[in-house]
MARSE-63000 format. One record per residue: x, y, z of N, C-alpha, C, CB in turn; residue in one letter. Coordinates in Angstrom, 3 decimals, m for minus. Glycine has a CB too. Layout:
BEGIN
       n_c1       n_c2       n_c3      ca_c1      ca_c2      ca_c3       c_c1       c_c2       c_c3      cb_c1      cb_c2      cb_c3   res
          X          Y          Z          X          Y          Z          X          Y          Z          X          Y          Z     A
...
END
This chain:
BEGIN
       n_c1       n_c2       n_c3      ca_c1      ca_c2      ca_c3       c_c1       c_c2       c_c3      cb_c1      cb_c2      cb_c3   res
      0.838     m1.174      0.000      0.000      0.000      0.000      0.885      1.238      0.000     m0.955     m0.003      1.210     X
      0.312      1.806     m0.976      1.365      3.489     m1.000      0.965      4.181      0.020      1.169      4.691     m2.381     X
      2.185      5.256      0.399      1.858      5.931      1.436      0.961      7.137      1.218      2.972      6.246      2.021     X
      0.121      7.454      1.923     m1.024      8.350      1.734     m1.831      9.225      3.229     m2.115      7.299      0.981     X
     m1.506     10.513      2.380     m2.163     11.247      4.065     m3.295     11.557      3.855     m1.530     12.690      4.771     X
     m4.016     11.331      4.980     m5.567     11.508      4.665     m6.046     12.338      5.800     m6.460     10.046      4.575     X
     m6.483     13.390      5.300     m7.154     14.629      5.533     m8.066     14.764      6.204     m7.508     15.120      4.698     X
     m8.930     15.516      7.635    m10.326     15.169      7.793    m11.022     15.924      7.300    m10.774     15.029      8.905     X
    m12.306     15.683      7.085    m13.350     16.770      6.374    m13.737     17.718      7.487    m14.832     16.038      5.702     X
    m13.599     18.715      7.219    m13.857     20.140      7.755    m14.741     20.736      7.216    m12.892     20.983      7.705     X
    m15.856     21.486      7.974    m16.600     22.329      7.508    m16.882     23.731      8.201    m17.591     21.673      7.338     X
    m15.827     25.036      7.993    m16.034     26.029      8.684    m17.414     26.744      8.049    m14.752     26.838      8.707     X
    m18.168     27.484      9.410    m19.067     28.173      9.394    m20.125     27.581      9.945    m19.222     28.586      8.353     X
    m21.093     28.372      9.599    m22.039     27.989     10.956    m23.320     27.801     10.430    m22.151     29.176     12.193     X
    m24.291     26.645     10.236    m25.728     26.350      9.620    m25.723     26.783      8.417    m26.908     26.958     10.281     X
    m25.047     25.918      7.544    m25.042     26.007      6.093    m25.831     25.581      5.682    m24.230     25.620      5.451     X
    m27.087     25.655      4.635    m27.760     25.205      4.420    m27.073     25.027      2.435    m29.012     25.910      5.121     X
    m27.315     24.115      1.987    m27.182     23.856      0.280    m28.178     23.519     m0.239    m26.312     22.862     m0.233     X
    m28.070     23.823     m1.490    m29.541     24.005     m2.204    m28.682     23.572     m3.892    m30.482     26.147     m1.977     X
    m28.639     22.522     m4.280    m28.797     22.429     m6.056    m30.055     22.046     m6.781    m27.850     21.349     m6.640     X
    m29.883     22.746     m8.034    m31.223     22.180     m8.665    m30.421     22.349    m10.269    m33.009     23.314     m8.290     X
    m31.447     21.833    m11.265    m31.728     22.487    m12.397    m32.596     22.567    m13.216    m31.159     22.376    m12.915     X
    m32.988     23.410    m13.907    m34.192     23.945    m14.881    m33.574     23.557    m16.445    m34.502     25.908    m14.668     X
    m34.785     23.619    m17.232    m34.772     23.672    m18.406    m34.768     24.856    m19.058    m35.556     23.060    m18.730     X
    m33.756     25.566    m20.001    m34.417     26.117    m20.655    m34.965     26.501    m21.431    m34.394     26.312    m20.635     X
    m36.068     27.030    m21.983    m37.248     27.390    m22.585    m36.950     28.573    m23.642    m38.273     27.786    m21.480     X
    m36.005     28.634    m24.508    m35.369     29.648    m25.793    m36.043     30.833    m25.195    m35.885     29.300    m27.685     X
    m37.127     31.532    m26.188    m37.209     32.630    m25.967    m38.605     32.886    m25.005    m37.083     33.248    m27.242     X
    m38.797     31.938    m23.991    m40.081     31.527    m22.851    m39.594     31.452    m21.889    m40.892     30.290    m22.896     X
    m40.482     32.049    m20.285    m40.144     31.497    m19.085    m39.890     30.254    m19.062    m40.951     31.682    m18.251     X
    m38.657     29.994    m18.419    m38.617     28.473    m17.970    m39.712     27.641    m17.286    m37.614     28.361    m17.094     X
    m40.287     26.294    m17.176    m41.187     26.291    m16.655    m40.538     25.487    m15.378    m42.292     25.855    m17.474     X
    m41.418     25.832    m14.195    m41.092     25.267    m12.762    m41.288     23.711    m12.754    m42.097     25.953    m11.593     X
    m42.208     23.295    m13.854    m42.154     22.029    m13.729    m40.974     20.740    m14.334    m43.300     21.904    m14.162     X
    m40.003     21.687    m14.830    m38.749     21.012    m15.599    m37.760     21.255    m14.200    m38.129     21.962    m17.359     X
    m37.827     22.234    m13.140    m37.268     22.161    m12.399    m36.870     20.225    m11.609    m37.968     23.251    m11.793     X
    m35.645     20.772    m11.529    m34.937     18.876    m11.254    m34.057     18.711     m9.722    m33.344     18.379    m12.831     X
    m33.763     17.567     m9.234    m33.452     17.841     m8.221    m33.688     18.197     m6.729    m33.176     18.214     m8.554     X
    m34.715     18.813     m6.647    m35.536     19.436     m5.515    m36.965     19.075     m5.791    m35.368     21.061     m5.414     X
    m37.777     18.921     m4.129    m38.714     19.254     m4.526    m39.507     20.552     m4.918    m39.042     18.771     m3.985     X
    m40.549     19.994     m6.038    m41.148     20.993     m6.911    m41.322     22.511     m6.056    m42.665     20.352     m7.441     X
    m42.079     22.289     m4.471    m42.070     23.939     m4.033    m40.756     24.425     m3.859    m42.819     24.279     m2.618     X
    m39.542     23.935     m4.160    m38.434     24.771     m3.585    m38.513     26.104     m4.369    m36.931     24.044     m3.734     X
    m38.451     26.092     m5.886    m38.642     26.967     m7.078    m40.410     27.389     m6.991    m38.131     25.997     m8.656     X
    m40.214     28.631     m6.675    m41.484     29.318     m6.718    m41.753     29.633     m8.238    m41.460     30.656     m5.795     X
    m41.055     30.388     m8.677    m41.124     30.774    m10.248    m39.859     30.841    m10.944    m41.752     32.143    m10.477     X
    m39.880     31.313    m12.500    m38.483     31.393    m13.721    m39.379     32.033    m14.119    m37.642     30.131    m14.763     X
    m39.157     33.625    m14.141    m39.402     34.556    m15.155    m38.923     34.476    m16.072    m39.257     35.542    m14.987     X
    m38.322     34.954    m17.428    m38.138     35.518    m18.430    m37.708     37.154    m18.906    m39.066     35.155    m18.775     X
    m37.304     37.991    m18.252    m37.027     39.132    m18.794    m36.816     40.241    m20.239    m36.372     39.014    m18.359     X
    m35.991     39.070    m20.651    m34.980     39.157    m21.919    m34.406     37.904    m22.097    m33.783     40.203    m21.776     X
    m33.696     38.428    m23.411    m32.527     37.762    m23.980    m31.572     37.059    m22.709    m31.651     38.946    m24.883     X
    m31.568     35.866    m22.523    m30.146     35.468    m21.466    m30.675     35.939    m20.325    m28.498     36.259    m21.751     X
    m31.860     36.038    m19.634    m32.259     36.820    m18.084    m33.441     36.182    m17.965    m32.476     38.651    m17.954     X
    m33.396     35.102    m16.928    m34.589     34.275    m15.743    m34.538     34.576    m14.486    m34.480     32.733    m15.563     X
    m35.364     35.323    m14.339    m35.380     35.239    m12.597    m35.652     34.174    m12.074    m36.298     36.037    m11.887     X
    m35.311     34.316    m10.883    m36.053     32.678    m10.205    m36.213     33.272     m8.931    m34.936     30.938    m10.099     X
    m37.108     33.061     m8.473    m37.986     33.052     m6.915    m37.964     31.633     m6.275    m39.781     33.468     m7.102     X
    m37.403     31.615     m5.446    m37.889     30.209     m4.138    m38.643     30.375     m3.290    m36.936     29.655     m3.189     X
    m39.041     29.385     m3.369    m40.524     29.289     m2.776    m40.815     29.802     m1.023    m40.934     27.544     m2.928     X
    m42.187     29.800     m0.715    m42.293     30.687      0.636    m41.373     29.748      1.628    m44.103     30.912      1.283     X
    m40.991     28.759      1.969    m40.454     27.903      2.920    m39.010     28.191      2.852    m40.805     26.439      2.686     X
    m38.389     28.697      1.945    m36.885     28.870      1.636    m35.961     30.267      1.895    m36.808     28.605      0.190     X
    m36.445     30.730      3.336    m36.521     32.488      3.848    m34.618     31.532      4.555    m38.602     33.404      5.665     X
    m33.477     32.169      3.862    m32.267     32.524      4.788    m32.008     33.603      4.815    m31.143     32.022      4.591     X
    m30.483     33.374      5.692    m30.829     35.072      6.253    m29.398     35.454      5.533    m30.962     35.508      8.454     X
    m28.501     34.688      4.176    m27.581     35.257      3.573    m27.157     34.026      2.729    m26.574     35.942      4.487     X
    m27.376     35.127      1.115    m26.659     33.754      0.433    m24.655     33.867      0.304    m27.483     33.656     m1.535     X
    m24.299     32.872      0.448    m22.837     32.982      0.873    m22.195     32.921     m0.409    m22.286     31.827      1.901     X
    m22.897     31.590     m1.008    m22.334     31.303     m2.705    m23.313     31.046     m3.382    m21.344     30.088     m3.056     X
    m23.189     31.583     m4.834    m23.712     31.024     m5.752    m23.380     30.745     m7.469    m24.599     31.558     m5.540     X
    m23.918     29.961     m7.864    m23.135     29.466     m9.171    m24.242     28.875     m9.644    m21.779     28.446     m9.068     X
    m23.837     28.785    m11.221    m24.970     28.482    m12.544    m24.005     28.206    m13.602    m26.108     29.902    m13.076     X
    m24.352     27.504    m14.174    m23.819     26.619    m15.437    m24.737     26.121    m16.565    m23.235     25.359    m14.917     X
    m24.289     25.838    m17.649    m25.484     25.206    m18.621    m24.988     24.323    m18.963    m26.057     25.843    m19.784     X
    m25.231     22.770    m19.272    m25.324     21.600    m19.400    m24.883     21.653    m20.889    m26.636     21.019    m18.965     X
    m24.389     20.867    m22.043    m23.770     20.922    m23.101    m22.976     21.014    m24.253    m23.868     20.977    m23.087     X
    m22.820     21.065    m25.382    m21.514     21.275    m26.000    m21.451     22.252    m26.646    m21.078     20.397    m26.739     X
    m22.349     23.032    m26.141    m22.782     24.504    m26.902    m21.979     25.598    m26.806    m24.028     25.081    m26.422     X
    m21.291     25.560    m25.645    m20.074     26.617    m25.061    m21.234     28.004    m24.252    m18.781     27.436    m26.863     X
    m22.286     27.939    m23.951    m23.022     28.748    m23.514    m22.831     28.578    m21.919    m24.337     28.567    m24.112     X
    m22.332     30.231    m21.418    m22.047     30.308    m19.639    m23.190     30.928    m19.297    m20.640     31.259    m18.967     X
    m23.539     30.463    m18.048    m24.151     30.808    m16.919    m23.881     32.019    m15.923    m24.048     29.817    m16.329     X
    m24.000     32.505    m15.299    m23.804     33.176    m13.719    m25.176     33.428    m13.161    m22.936     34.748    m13.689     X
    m24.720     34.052    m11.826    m25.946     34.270    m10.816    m25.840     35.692    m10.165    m25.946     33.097     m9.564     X
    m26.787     36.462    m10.606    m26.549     37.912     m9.800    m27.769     38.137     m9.468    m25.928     39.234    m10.582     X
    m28.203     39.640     m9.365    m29.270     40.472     m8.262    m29.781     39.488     m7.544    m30.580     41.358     m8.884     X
    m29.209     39.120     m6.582    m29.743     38.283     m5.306    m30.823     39.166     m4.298    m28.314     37.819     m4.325     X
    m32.311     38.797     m4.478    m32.987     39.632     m3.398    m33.512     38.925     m2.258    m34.087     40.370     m3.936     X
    m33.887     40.231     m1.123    m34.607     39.371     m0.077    m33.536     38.410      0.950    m35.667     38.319     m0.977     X
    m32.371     38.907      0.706    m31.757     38.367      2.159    m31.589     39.375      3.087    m30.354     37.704      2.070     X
    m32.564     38.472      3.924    m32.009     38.946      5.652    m33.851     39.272      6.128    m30.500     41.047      5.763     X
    m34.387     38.966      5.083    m36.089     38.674      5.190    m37.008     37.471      6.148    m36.471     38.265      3.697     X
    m37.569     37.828      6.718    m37.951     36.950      7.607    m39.321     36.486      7.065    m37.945     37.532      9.003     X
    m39.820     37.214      5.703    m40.906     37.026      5.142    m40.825     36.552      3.499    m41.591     38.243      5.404     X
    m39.890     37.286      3.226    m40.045     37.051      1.885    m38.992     35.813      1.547    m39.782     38.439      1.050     X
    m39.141     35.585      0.688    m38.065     33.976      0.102    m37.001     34.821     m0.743    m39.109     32.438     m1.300     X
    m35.682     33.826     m0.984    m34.784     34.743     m1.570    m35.276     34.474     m3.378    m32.949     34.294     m1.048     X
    m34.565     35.100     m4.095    m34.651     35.596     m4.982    m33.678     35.915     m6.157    m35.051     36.268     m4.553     X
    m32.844     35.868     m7.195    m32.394     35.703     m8.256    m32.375     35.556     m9.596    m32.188     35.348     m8.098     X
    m31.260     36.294    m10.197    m31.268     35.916    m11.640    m29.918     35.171    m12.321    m31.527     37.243    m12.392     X
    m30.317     34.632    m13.086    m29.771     33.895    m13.657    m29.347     33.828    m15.532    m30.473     33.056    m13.128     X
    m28.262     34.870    m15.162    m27.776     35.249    m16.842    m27.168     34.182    m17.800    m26.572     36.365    m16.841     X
    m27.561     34.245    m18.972    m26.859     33.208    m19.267    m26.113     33.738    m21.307    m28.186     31.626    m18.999     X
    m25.603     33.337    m21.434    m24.579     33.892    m23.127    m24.379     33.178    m23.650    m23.232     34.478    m23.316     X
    m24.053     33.551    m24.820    m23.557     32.510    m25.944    m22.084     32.196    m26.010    m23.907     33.035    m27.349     X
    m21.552     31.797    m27.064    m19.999     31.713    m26.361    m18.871     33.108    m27.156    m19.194     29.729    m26.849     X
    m19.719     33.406    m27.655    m18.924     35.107    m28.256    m19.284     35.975    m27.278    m19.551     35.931    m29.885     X
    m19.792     36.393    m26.052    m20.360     36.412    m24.368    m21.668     37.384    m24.926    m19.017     37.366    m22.802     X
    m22.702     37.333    m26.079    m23.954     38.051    m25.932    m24.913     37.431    m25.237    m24.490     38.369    m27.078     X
    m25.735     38.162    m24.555    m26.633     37.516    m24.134    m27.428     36.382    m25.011    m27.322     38.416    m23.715     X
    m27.694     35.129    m24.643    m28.420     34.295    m25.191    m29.471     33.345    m24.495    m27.623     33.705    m25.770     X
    m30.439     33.123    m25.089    m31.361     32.017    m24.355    m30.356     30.592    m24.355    m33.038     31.728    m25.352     X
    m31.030     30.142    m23.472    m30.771     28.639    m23.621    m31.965     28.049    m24.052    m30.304     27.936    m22.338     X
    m31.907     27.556    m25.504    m32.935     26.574    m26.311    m33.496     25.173    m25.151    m31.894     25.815    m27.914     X
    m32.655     24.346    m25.242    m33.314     23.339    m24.532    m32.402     22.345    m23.107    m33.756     22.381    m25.814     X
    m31.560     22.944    m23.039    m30.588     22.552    m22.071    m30.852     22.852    m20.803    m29.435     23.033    m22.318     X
    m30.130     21.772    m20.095    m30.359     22.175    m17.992    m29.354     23.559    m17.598    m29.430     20.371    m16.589     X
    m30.134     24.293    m17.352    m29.369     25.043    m16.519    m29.462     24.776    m15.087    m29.639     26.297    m16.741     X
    m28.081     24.379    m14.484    m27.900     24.328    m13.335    m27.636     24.950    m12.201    m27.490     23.906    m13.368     X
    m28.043     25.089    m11.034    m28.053     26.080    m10.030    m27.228     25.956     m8.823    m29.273     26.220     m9.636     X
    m26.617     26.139     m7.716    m25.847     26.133     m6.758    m26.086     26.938     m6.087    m24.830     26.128     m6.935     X
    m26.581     26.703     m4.610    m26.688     27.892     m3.309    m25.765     27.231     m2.451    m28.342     28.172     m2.436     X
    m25.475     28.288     m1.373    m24.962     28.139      0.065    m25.040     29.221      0.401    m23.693     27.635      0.383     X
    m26.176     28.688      1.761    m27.063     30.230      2.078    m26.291     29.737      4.017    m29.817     30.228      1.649     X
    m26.578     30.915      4.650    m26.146     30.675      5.909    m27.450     30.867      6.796    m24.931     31.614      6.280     X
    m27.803     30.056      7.037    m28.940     30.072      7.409    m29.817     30.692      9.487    m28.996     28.559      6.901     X
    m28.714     30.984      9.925    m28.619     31.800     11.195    m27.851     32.991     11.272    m28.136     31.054     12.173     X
    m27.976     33.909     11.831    m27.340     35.081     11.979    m26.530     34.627     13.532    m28.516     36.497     11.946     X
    m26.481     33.492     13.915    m25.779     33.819     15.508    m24.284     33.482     15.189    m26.440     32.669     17.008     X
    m23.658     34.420     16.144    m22.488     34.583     15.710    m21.633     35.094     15.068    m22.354     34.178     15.544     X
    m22.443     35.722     13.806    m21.860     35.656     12.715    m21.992     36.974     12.056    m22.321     34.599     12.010     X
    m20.727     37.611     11.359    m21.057     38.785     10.567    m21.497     38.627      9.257    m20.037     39.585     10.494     X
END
């Protein structure tokens, strides 16, 4: 047996909560919540549509943290089309659910729909304020 150091798993911070999913998307249409994958169906409240390359997404009333820490989006394929995740709303709400969009481009970086591919999602929300700045 080769020699090998083995590491323990560590997890700094405090009530992490994780959240993956992914959606379909729907070219030039709201995504629909029911292609949502991964989670159950109420986690995803809605997938707006805005524009070109812009879905909002709302989570559902049960999904209130009080800070998202990370987030990340990707699109599934050989298309060369990127993802990201910005205007994060509604943290630190004790009522409202958080909230996001989800940009996505072609691979020359214009905004573009995604025709029929998963777009994939990534949270890490912190889900207590004790302790913690």
């Amino acid at each position: 047996m080769a020699d090998k150091t083995f590491y323990p798993s560590f997890n700094y911070g405090f009530a992490r909560v994780y959240l993956e999913f992914s959606f379909l998307g729907n070219n030039t249409s709201s995504s629909l919540v029911s292609s949502v994958d991964g989670v159950d169906q109420t986690v995803v409240a809605s997938i707006t549509r805005s524009g070109a390359g812009v879905q909002a997404v709302l989570l559902g009333p049960r999904e209130k943290y009080n800070k998202v820490i990370w987030a990340g989006a990707s699109v599934d394929g050989s298309t060369g089309q990127r993802a990201t995740i910005g205007n994060i709303i509604n943290e630190g709400s004790s009522t409202l659910p958080i909230g996001f969009t989800v940009y996505t481009w072609a691979t020359g970086g214009t905004a573009a729909d995604v025709v029929s591919a998963a777009i994939r999602v990534s949270l890490c929300f912190r889900n207590s304020a004790s302790g913690m700045k």
